[in-house]
C-alpha positions in Angstrom: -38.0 -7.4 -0.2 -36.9 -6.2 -3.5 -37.7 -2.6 -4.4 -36.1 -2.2 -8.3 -34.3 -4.6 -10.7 -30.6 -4.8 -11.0 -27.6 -6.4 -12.4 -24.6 -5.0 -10.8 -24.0 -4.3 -7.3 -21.4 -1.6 -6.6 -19.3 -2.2 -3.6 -16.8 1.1 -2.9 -15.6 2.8 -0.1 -17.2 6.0 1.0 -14.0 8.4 0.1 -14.2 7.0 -3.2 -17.7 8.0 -3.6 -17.5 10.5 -6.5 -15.4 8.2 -8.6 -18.3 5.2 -7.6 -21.2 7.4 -8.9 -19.2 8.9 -12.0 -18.7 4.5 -13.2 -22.5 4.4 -12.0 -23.3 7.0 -14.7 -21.3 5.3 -17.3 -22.8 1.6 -16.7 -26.3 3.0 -16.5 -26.1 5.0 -19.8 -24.4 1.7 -21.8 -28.3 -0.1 -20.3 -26.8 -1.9 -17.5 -29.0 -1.3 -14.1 -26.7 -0.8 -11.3 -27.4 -0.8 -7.3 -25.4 1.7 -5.6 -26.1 3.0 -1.8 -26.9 5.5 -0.5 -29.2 6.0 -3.8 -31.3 3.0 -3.8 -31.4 2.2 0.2 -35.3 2.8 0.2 -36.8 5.3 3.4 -37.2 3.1 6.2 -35.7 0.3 5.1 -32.7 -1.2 7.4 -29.4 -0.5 5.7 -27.4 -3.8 6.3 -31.1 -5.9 5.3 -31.0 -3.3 2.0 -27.4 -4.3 1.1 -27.9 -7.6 1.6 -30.7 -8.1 -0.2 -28.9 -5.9 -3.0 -26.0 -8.2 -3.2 -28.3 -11.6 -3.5 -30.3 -10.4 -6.1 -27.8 -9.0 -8.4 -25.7 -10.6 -11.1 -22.3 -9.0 -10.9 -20.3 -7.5 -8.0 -18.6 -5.1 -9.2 -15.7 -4.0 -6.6 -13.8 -0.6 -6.5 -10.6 -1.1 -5.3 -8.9 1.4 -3.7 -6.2 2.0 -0.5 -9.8 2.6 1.5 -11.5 -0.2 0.4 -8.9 -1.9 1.1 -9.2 -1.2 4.9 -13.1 -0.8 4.4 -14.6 -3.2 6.9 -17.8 -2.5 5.1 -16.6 -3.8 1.7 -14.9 -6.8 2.8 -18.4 -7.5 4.2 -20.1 -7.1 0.9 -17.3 -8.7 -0.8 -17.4 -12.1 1.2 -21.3 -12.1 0.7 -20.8 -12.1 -3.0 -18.6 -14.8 -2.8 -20.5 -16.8 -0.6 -23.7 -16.3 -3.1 -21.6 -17.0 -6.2 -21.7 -14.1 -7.6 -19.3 -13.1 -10.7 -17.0 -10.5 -9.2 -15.5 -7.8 -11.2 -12.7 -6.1 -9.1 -11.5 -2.7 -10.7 -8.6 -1.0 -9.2 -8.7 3.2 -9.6 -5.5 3.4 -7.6 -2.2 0.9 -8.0 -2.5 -0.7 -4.9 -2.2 -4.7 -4.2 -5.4 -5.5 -2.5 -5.3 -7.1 0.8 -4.8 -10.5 1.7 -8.9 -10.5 3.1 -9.8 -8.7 -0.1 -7.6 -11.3 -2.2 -9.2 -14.1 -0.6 -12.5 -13.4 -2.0 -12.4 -12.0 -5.4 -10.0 -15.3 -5.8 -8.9 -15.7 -9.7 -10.6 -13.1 -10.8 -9.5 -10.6 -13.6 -8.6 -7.3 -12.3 -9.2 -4.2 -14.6 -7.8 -1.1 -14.3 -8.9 2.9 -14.2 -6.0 4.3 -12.4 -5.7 8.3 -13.8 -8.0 10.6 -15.2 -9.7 10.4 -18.3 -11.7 7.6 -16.4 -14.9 7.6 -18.2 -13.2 5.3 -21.3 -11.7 2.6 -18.8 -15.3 2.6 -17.3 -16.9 2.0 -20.8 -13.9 -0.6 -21.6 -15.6 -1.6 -18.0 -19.0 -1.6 -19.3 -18.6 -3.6 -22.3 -16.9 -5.9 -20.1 -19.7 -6.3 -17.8 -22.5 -6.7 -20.6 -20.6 -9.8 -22.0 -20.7 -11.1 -18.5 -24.5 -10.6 -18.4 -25.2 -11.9 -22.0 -26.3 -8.6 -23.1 -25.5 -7.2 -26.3 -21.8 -5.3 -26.3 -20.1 -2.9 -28.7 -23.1 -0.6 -28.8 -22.0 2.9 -28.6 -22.4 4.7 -24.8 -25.1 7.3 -25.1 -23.9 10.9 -23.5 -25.1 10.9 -20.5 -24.9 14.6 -20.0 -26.9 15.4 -23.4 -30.4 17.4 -22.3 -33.2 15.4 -22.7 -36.3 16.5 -24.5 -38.5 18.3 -22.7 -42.6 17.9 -23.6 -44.4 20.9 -24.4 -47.6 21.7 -22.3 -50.2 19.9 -24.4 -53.6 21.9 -24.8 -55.8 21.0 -21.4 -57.9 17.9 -21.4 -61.4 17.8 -20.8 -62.3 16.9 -17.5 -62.7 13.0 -17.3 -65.7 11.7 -16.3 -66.9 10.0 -13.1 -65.9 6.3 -13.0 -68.4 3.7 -11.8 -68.0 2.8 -8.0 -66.4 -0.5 -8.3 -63.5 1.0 -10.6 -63.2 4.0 -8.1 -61.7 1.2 -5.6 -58.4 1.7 -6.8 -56.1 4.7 -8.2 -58.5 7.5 -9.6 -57.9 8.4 -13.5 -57.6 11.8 -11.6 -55.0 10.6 -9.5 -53.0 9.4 -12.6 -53.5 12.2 -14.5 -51.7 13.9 -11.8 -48.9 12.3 -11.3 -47.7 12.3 -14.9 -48.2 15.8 -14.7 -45.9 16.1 -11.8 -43.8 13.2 -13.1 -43.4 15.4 -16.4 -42.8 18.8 -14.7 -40.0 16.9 -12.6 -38.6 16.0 -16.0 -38.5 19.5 -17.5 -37.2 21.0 -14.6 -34.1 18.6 -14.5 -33.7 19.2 -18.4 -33.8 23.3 -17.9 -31.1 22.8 -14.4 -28.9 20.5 -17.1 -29.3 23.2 -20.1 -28.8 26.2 -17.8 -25.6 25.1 -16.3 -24.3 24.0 -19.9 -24.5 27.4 -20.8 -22.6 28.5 -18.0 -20.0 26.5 -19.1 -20.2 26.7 -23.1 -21.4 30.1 -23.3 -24.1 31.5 -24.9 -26.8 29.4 -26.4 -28.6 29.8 -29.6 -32.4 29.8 -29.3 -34.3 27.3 -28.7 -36.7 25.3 -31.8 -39.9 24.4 -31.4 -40.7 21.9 -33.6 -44.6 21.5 -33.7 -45.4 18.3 -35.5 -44.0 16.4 -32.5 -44.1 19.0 -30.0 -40.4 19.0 -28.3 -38.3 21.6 -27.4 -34.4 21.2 -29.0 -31.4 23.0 -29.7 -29.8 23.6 -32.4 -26.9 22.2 -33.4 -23.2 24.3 -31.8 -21.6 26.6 -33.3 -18.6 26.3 -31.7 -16.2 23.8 -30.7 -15.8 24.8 -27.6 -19.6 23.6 -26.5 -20.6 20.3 -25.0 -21.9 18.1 -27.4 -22.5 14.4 -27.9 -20.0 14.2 -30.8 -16.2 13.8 -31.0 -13.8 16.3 -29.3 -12.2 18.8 -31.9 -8.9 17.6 -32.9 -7.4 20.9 -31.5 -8.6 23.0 -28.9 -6.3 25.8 -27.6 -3.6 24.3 -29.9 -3.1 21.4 -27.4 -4.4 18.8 -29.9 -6.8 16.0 -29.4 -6.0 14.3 -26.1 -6.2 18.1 -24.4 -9.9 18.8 -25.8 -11.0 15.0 -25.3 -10.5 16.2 -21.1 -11.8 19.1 -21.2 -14.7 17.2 -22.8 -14.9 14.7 -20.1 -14.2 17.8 -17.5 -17.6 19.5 -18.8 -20.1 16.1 -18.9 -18.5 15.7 -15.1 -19.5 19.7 -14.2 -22.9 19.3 -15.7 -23.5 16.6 -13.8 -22.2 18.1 -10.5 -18.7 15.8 -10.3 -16.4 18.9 -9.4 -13.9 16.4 -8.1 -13.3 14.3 -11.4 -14.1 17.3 -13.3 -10.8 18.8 -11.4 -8.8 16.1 -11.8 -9.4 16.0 -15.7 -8.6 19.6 -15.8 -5.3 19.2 -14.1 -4.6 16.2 -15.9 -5.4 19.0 -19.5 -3.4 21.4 -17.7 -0.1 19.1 -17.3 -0.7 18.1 -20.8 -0.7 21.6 -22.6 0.2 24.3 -19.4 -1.0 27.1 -22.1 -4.6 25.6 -22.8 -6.8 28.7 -21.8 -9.9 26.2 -21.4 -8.9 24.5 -18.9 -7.6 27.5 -17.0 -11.2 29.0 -17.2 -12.8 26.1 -16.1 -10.8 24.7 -13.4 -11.5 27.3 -10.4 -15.3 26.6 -11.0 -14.6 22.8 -11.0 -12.9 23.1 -8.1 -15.3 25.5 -6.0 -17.5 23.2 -7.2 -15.8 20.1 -5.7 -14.9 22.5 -2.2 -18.9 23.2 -2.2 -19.6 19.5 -2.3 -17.5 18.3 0.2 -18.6 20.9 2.4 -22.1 20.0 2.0 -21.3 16.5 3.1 -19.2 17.6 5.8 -22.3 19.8 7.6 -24.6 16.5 7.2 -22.4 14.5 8.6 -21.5 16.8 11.9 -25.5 16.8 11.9 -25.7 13.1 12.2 -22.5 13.9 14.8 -20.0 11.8 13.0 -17.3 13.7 13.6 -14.4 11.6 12.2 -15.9 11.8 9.0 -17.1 15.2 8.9 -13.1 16.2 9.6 -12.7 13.7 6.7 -14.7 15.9 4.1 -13.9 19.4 5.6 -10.6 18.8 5.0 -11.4 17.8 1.6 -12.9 20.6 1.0 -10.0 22.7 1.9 -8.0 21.0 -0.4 -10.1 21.3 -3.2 -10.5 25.6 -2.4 -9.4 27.4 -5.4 -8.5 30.3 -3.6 -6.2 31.6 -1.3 -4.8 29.7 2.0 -5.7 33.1 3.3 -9.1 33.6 2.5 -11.5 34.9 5.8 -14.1 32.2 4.1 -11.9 29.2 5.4 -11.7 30.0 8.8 -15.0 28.6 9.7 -14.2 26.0 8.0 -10.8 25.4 9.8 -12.9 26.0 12.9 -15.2 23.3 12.8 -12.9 21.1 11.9 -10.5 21.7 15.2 -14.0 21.3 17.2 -14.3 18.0 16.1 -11.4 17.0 17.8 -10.0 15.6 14.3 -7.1 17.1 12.7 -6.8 19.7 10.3 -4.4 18.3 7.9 -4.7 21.1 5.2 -4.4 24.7 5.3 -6.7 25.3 2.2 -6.1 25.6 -1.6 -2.7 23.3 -3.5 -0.4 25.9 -2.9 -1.0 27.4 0.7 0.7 31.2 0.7 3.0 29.8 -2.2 4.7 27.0 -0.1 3.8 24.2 -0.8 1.3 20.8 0.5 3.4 19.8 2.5 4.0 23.5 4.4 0.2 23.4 4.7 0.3 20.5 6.0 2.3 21.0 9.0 0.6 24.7 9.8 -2.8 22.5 9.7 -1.0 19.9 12.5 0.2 22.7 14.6 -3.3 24.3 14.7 -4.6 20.7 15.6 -1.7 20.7 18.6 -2.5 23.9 19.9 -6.3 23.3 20.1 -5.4 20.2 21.7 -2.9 21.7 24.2 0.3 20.1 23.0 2.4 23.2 22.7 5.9 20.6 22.4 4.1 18.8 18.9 2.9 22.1 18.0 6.0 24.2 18.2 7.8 20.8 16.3 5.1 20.7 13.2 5.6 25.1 13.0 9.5 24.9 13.2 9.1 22.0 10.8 7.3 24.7 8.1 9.1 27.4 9.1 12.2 25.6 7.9 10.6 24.5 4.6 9.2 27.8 3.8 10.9 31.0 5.7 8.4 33.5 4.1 4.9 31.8 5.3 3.4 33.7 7.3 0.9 31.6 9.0 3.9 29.6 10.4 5.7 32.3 11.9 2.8 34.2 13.4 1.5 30.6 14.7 5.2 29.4 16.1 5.4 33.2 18.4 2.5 31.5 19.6 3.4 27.3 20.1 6.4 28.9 21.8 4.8 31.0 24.4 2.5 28.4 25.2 5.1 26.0 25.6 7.0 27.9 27.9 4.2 28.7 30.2 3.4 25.4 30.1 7.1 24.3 31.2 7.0 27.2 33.9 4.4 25.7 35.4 6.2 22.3 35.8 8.6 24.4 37.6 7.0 26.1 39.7 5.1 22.9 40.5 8.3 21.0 41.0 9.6 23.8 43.0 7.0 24.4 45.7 7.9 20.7 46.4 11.2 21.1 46.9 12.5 19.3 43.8 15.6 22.6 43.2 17.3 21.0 40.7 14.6 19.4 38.8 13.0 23.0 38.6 15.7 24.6 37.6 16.0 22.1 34.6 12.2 23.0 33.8 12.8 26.5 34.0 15.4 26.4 31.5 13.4 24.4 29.0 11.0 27.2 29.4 14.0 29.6 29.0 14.7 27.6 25.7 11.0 28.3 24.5 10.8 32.0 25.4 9.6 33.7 22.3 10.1 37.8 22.9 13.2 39.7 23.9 15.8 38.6 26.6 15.6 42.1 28.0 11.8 41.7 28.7 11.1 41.4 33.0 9.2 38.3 32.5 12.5 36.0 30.9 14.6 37.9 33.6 12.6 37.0 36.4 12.7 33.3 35.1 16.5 33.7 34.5 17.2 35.0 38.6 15.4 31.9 39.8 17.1 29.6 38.0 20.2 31.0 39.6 18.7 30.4 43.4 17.5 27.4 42.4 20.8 26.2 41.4 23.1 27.7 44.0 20.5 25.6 46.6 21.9 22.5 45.4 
């Protein structure tokens, strides 16, 4: 069954969904209709039937290659149905990866084009073009904005009331029934356009009043006074005094906020930011890009523990805590930390790019000796802790953690002992005894570690 008209199907892996809807934007706005799931799986339909069906009636496959759509299952799936239908496939890599000999095999000869770092929204026009040639469309035409505001319609003056239709034209819709759903449709319109406008003027500042024009009835604004604001023309050709590359990302950074992309929004910032480190724009903007990408990911986490996916709601939590623009620290992440350990999944970041001013990679062995300890493996855990101790003495989260691997490890070896010693096994006791010794994480002087330290010495002098 086919439920809307298309001429590309996108094929991506789920981790690279924000980049998939981000070229989705930019191939809709140059006029070319894509499919792209979850979006246009209709309610009630079976998934696999709805790609499918997808893939067959479309005229391009358009394939995002990536390192996880390289492993996808799912898109080597979709891929070998294009192939099999003869469809033109358009692979486009967003990381420099070789794709995979089952990948290779299907998109065959095909020209590969690239979008590998942030600005991506020109390679995915460059992509566009590309794509409308293939469809025999007119290319070349300029890329409308798709963040612009659209017109909103002003409330017309009320109708009279229409009048009663005969009953044979009363069999279907009712002119009532129309009337009201362009109402609603209209309403649904304006409320989009005032969401778009309000959060541009979060992020440009204030906005001058709005003109009502009354010949034709629609609401505009005026054209900005400043630079600094969105707009559907060029960049400035300095922003900050970082010149024109700087303010064409923070351009992109702002259509990708307005249209809730906090993750490519992020990434463009960063990308200003290594550019010109002085650019005050991009400083201001890039903590709400980045709560806004945390918030997101978040969001997709909870639905997916809901639907009790657990693997995958790990997957997003933890993106969230890398995209957290505050501190490792915070009491906000440790909910967050929480629910990922009760999935049974690892928690492979501590939260924010620069966890208690160590480094990724120190949070990234705190997060593993978390994940140890809640699973019980006080050896890994006390490894990973030692491991970020070593790389960063002054974290706190790894010494306070590694007093605690420790103790559990060495109650966990005393138990061996004991174990081994009840059975008679003296000198294989003794050896687990003074593993645990090894382990102990308080004083020597403290009755516990002496108490250990005597029976090792009757153990031994039983041999």
């Amino acid at each position: 069954m086919r439920f809307m008209a298309h001429d590309v199907f996108l094929s991506y892996s789920s981790e690279d969904k924000e980049v998939a809807q981000c070229l989705c934007g930019v191939l809709e706005a140059a006029g070319i209709r894509c499919w792209i799931a979850p979006r246009d799986v209709v309610a009630g339909q079976d998934y696999a039937e709805a790609i499918v069906d997808a893939i067959d009636q479309g005229a391009v496959f358009v394939l995002l290659l990536s390192s996880s759509s390289n492993e996808s299952p799912h898109v080597r799936r979709e891929a070998e149905r294009a192939a099999s239908k003869a469809k033109r496939i358009v692979p486009l890599r967003i990381q420099d990866i070789v794709p995979g000999k089952s990948i290779q095999y299907f998109i065959g000869s095909s020209h590969w084009m690239d979008a590998l770092e942030p600005p991506f929204e020109p390679k995915f026009q460059a992509a566009a073009q590309a794509i409308l040639r293939h469809l025999g469309k007119p290319a070349g035409a300029p890329v409308p904005n798709p963040a612009a505001p659209a017109a909103v319609p002003a409330l017309a003056p009320q109708a009279p009331a229409p009048q009663a239709l005969p009953s044979a034209a009363r069999s279907g819709p009712s002119a009532a029934g129309w009337v009201g759903a362009v109402l609603v449709v209209g309403l649904a319109v304006a409320l989009g356009a005032y969401r778009s406008r309000s959060r541009l003027a979060r992020l440009s500042g204030p906005a001058a009043p709005a003109v009502v024009a009354p010949a034709q009835g629609l609401v505009s604004a005026p054209p900005p006074s400043s630079g600094s604001q969105l707009t559907t023309e060029s960049p400035p050709a300095v922003l900050d005094g970082c010149g024109g590359s700087y303010a064409q990302k923070i351009e992109y950074a702002r259509k990708a906020m307005l249209r809730g992309q906090g993750y490519i929004a992020a990434n463009e910032l960063k990308s200003a930011i290594e550019a010109c480190p002085g650019g005050a724009t991009a400083q201001k903007l890039l903590p709400e890009a980045k709560r806004m990408a945390y918030e997101d990911a978040k969001k997709k986490g909870e639905e997916e523990t809901r639907w009790g996916r657990a693997a995958k709601a790990a997957s997003f939590f933890n993106e969230a805590l890398r995209h957290w623009p505050g501190s490792s620290d915070d009491p906000e992440l440790v909910p967050l930390r929480d629910a990922i350990l009760k999935t049974g999944e690892p928690l492979t970041e501590l939260g924010g790019e620069n966890p208690e001013g160590c480094g990724r990679d120190y949070g990234r062995d705190v997060g593993w000796g978390l994940t140890y300890l809640a699973r019980g493996n006080a050896f890994s855990a006390v490894s990973s802790l030692e491991s970020a101790v070593q790389a960063c003495p002054t974290g706190k989260s790894a010494a306070q953690l590694l007093g605690k691997a420790r103790l559990a490890r060495f109650q966990e070896l005393k138990k061996k002992g004991e174990a081994l010693a009840r059975e008679g096994h003296d000198y294989r006791a003794a050896l687990e005894y003074r593993d645990a010794a090894k382990s102990w994480p308080g004083s020597q002087s403290d009755p516990e570690f002496v108490a250990l330290q005597a029976e090792i010495t009757r153990l031994e002098s039983r041999r």
